[in-house]
C-alpha positions in Angstrom: 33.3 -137.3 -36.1 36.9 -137.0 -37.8 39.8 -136.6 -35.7 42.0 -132.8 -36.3 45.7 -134.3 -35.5 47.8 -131.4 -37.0 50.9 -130.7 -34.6 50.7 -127.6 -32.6 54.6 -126.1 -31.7 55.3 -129.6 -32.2 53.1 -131.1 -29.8 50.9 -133.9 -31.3 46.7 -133.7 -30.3 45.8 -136.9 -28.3 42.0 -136.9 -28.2 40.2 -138.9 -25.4 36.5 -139.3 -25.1 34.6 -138.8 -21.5 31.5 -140.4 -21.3 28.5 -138.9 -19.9 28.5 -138.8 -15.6 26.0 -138.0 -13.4 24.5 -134.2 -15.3 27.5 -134.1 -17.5 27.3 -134.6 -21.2 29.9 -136.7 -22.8 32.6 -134.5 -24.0 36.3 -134.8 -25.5 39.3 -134.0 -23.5 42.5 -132.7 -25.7 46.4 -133.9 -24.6 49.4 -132.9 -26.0 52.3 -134.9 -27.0 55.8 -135.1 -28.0 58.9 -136.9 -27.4 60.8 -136.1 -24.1 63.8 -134.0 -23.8 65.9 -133.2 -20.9 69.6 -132.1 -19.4 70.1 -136.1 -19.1 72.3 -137.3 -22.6 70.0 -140.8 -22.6 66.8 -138.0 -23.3 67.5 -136.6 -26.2 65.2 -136.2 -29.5 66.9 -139.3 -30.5 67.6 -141.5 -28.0 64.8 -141.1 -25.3 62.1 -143.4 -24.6 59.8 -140.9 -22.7 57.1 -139.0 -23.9 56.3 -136.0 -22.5 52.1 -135.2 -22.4 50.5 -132.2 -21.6 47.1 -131.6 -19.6 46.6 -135.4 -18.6 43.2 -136.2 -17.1 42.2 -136.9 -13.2 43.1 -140.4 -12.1 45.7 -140.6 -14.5 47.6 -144.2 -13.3 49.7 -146.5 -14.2 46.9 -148.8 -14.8 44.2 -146.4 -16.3 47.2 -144.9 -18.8 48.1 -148.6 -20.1 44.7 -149.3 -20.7 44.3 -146.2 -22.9 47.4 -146.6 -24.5 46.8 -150.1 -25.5 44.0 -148.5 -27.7 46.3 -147.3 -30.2 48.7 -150.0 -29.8 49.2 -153.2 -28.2 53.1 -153.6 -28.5 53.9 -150.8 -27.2 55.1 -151.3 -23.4 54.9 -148.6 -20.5 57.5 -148.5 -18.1 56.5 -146.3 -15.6 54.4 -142.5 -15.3 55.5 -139.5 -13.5 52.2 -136.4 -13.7 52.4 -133.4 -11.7 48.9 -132.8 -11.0 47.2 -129.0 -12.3 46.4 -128.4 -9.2 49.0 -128.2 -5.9 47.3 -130.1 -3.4 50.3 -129.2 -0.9 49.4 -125.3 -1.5 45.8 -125.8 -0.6 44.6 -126.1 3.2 42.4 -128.4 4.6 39.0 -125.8 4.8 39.2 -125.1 1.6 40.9 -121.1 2.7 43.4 -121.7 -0.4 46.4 -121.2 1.9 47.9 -124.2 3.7 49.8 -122.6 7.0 51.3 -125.8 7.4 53.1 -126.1 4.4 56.9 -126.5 5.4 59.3 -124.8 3.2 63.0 -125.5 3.2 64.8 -121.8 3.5 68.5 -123.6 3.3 68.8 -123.1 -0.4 68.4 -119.7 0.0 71.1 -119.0 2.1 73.6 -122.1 1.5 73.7 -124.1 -1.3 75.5 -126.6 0.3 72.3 -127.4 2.0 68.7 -128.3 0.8 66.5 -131.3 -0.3 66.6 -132.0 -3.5 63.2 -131.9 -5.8 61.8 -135.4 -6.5 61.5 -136.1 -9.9 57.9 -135.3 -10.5 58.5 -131.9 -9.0 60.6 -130.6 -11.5 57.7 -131.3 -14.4 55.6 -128.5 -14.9 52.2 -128.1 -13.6 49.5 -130.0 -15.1 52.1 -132.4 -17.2 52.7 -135.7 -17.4 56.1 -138.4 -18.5 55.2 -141.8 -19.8 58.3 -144.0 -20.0 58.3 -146.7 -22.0 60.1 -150.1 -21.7 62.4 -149.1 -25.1 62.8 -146.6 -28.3 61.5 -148.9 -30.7 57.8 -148.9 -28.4 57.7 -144.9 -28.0 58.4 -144.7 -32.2 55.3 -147.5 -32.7 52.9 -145.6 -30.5 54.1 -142.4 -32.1 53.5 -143.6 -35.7 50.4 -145.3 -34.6 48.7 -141.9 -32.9 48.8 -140.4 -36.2 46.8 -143.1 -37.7 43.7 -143.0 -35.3 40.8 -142.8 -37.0 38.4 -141.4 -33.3 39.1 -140.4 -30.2 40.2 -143.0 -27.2 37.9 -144.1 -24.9 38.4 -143.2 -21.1 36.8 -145.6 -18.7 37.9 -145.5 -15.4 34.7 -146.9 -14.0 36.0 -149.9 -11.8 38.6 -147.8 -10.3 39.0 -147.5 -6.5 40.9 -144.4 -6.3 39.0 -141.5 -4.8 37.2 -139.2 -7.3 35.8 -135.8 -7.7 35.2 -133.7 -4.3 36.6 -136.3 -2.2 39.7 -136.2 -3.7 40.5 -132.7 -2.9 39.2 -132.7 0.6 41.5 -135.2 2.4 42.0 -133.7 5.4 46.3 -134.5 6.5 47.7 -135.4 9.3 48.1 -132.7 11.9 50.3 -133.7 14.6 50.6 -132.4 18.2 51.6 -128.4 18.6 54.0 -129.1 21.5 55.6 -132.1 19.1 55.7 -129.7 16.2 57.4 -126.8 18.5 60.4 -128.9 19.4 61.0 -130.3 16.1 60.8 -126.9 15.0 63.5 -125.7 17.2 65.4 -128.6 16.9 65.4 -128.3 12.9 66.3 -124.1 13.3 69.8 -126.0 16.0 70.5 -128.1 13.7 70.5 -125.2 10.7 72.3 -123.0 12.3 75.4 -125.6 13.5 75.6 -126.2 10.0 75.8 -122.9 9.0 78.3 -122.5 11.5 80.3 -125.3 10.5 80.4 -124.4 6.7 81.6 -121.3 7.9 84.4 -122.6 9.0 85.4 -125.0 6.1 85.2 -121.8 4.2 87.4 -119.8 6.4 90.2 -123.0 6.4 89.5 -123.3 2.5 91.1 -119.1 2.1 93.9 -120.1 4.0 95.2 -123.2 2.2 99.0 -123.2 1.3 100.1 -125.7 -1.7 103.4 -127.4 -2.2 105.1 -124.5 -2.9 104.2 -122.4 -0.3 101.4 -120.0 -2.0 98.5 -118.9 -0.5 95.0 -119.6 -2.2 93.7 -117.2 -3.6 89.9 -116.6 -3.0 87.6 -113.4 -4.3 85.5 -111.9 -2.3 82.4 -113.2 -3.8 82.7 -116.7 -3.5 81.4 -117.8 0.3 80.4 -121.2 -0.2 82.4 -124.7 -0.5 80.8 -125.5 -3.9 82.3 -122.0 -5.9 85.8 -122.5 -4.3 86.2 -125.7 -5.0 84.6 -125.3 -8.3 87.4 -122.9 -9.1 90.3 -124.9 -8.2 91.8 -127.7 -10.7 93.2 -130.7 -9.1 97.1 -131.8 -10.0 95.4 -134.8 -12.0 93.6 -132.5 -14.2 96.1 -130.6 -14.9 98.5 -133.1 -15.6 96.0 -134.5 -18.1 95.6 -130.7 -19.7 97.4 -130.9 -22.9 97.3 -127.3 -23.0 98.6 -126.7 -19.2 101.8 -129.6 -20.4 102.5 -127.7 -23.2 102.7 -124.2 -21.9 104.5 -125.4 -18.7 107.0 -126.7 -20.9 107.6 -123.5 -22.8 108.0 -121.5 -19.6 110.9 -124.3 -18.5 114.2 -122.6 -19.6 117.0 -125.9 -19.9 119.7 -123.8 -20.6 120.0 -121.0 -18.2 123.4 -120.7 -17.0 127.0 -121.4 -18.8 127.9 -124.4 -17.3 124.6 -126.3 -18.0 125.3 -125.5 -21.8 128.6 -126.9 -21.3 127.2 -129.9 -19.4 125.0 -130.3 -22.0 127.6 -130.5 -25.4 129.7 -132.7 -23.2 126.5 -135.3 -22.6 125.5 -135.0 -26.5 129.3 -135.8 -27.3 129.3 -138.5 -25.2 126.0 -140.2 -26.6 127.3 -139.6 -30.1 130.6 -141.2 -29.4 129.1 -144.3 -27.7 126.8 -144.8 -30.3 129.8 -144.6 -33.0 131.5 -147.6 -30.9 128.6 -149.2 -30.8 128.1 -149.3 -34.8 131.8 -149.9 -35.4 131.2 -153.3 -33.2 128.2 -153.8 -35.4 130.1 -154.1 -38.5 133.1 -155.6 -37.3 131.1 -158.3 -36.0 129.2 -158.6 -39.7 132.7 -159.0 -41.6 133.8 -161.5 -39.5 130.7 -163.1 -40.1 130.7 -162.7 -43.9 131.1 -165.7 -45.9 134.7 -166.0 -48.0 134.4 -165.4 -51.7 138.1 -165.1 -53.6 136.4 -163.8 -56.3 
């Protein structure tokens, strides 16, 4: 059966072929590729070495993806995978309810930026997505140009794996830990939060109240409360000294000559530059005659 590969918005149909299991017919599954591209300069349309895939299949490994990407080519290297599964397993309790009660959420974000985990990388892709990295730009442009060339769809064997399949793999039943254990670290977790709080606070409250050199007040609007939108507001002396802009405007608001006697002052100093420089040349050419060869004629 011939292979459809026309691009959709883009994204480039991967077709992988599921062989019959258990009551199941065989069937084909449908990804969708295209290069990566991100915030991050080294991930751009022409520099990164990622590809980003869309819909990737259960079980999808490091090992299991090499093995289906060495199918369409053999020099092309894989680095490393990042998927975000279509399914939230955190979201989804242990019974089967579709609400996990123990899900913790961090709430400092909301409240203080300054605060909060940050999201690991596989976090911040998109539900049911996947990014393959490979080891350099030259292997992601050979399996690129070698996808459009497949004549029938890969084959997806997984058989000898050891990872945990079908039902099993979504009733893993977590940790619980002790209720009195869980209370105090709860409490101790809400201390902790709220000293911080209280401490930012404060480093906000000393931030309105700086003074610089000469002796002004900061300035601070109402609506900034936290450390990160003062501080992003403020230009250090360095940059400003580097601001070609800043130099030149400074300089046009500097008024030399003000009062009488500085004009006076400085004639007097131009006079006296001109006049030691017209010594200086009449040395220069008195010492050139007398160095001047004698010709009577």
């Amino acid at each position: 059966m011939p292979v459809d590969l026309t691009p959709i918005k883009g994204f480039l149909p991967l077709p992988i072929a599921i062989p019959a299991v258990a009551n199941l017919p065989p069937s084909t599954h449908l990804c969708y590729i295209k290069p990566h591209m991100s915030k991050d300069p080294s991930e751009q349309a022409d520099t990164t070495k990622s590809l980003f895939l869309i819909n990737p299949l259960p079980l999808w490994t490091l090992d299991n993806v090499k093995k289906l990407f060495r199918q369409v080519n053999n020099a092309s290297h894989i680095e490393k995978i990042l998927i975000r599964e279509a399914i939230d397993t955190s979201r989804v309790s242990s019974n089967g309810s579709g609400v996990n009660y123990d899900l913790h959420i961090n709430l400092s974000k909301l409240t203080n930026e300054d605060y909060g985990c940050e999201l690991e990388e596989s976090e911040r892709l998109p539900f049911g997505s996947s990014v393959i990295t490979f080891l350099d730009r030259d292997g992601l442009e050979l399996f690129l140009s070698s996808v459009k060339k497949i004549k029938k769809a890969l084959e997806w064997d997984v058989t000898n794996s050891s990872s945990e399949t079908g039902l099993q793999r979504y009733t893993r039943i977590p940790y619980v830990i002790d209720r009195k254990v869980a209370e105090k670290e709860v409490a101790k977790t809400l201390i902790d939060f709220q000293q911080r709080e209280k401490k930012a606070e404060v480093e906000v409250q000393n931030m309105r109240e700086i003074v610089d050199e000469d002796g002004f007040t900061l300035v601070v609007g109402s609506q900034k409360k936290t450390k990160s939108d003062i501080l992003g507001s403020m230009k250090k002396l360095s940059d400003l000294e580097k601001d070609e802009a800043h130099v030149k405007k400074n300089k046009k608001k500097e008024k030399k000559d003000f009062y009488r006697f500085q004009i006076r002052e400085r004639k007097k100093q131009e006079m006296n530059q001109l006049l030691s420089k017209f010594k200086e040349d009449q040395e220069r050419v008195k010492q050139m005659r007398q160095k001047r060869r004698f010709r009577p004629y």
